[in-house]
C-alpha positions in Angstrom: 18.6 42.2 -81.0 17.1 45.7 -80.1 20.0 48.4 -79.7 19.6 50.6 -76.8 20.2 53.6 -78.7 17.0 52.3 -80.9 14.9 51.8 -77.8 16.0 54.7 -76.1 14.7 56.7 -79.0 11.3 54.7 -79.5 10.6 55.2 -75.7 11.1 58.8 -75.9 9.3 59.2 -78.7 6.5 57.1 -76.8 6.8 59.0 -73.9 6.7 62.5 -76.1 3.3 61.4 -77.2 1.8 59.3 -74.2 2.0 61.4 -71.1 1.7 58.5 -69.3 5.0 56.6 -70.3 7.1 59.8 -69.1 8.3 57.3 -66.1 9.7 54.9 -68.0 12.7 57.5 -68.9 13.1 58.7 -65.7 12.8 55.2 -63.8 16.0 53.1 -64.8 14.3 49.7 -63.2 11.2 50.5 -65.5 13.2 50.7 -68.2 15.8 48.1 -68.1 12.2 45.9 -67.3 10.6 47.1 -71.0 14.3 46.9 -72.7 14.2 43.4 -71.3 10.9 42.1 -72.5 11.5 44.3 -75.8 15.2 43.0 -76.1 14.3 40.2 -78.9 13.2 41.9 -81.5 15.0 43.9 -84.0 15.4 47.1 -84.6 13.3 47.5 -87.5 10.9 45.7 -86.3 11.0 48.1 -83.0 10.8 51.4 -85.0 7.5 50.0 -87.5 6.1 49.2 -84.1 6.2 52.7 -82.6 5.7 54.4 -85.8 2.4 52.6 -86.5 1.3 53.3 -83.1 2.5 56.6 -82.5 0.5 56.9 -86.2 -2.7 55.2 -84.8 -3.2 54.8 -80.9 -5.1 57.1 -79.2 -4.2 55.7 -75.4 -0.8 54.8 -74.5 0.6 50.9 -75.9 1.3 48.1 -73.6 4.8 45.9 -74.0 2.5 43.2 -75.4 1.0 45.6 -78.0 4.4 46.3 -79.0 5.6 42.8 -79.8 2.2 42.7 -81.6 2.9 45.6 -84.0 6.4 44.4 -84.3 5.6 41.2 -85.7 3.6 43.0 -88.3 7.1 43.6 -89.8 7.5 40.4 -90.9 4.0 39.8 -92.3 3.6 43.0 -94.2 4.0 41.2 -97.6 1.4 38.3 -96.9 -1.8 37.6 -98.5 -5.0 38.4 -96.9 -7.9 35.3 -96.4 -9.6 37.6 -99.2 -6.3 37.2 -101.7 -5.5 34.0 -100.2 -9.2 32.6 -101.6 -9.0 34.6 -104.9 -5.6 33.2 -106.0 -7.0 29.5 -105.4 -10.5 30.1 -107.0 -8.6 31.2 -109.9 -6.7 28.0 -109.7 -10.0 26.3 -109.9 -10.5 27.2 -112.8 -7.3 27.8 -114.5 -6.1 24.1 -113.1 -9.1 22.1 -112.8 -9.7 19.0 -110.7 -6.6 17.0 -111.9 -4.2 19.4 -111.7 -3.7 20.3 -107.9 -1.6 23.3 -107.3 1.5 23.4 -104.5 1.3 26.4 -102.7 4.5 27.6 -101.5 2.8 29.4 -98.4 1.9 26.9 -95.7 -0.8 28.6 -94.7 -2.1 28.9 -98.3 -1.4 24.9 -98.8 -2.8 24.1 -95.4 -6.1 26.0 -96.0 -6.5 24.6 -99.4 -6.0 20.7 -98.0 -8.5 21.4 -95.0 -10.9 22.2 -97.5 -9.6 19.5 -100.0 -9.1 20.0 -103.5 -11.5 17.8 -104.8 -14.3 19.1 -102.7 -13.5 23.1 -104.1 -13.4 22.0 -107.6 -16.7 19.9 -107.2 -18.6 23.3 -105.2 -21.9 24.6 -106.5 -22.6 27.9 -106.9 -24.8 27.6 -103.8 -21.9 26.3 -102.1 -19.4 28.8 -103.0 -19.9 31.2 -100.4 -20.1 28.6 -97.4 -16.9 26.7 -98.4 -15.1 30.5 -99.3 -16.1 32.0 -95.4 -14.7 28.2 -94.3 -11.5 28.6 -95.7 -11.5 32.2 -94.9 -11.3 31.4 -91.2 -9.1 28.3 -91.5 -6.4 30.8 -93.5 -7.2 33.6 -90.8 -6.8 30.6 -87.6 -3.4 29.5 -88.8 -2.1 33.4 -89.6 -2.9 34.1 -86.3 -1.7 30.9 -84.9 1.4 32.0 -86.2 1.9 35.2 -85.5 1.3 34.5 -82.1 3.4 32.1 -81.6 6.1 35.0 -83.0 5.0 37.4 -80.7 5.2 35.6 -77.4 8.7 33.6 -78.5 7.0 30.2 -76.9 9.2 27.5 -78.7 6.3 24.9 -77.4 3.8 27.0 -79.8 6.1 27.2 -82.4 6.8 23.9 -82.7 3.4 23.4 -82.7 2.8 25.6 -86.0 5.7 23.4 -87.2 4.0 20.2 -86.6 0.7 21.9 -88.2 2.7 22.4 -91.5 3.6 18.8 -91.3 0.7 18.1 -91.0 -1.8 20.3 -93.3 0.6 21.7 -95.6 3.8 18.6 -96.1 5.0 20.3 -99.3 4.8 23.2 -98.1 7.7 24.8 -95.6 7.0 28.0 -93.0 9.4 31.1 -93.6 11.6 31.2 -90.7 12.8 34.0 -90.3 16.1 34.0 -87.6 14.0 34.7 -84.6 12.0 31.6 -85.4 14.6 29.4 -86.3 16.1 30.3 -83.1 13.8 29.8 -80.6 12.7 26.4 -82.7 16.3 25.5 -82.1 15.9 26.0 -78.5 13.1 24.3 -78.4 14.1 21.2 -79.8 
């Protein structure tokens, strides 16, 4: 839960560099409205948020670009699609068709079962860069898919990704970090 000391900082940091957000420290309805919708997160996930913006925003941030950059906290360590594809091709090659790899990321696993395992250890070199882009944008959809569902703290959506790992990826689980265990604990 966001500390009002942290958020009181962030805003006047925000408000020190975005002319425009000056009101909401001086307006104690605007504010107690932005703690509110900011209240979920954490504080470290608050302070990355305003530090990357601060860093790279030209125009004043939105509440919803916040929760954006904040969720960015807790992917920082993930693969890209580009990594994701590599570290499978690789197992391609180093595995080989009867020897199916278990990828402990869902999204990894989920991509790599979409695709099938079969089907990218049987691709041509004329195939190669169709079936990469294609698993490129499934790895990218279900990122996304997650992170959204993060963002916006909709229990329906995360429940959703959490019927998609089921799904996709069954040996693989999501990480849940306690935000998401929480609100899929509401949600059930």
């Amino acid at each position: 839960m966001l500390s009002k000391k942290t958020f009181a900082a962030g805003i006047a940091l925000l408000a020190s560099v975005y002319e425009k957000l000056e009101r909401i420290t001086t307006d104690k309805f605007l504010s107690e409205q932005w703690y509110k919708m900011l209240s979920d997160l954490t504080d470290a996930q608050f302070r990355y948020a305003i530090e990357i913006i601060v860093k790279t925003q030209k125009f004043a941030p939105t509440i919803s670009e916040i929760r954006e950059k904040a969720v960015e906290y807790n992917h920082q360590a993930e693969l890209s699609a580009e990594e994701a594809w590599a570290l499978v091709y690789s197992d391609i090659h180093a595995k080989g068709y009867y020897n199916e790899p278990h990828y402990e990321d869902w999204k990894l696993e989920a991509a790599k079962n979409a695709i099938g395992w079969q089907t990218l250890c049987d691709m041509t070199e004329n195939e190669k860069g169709v079936i990469r882009a294609h698993f490129m944008r499934i790895y990218d959809s279900l990122k996304q898919r997650e992170k959204t569902a993060e963002t916006i703290q909709s229990p329906q959506l995360q429940q959703l990704v959490s019927v998609l790992v089921g799904t996709l990826a069954p040996a693989a689980k999501p990480v849940l970090t306690p935000n998401k265990k929480k609100a899929l604990t509401k949600g059930a």
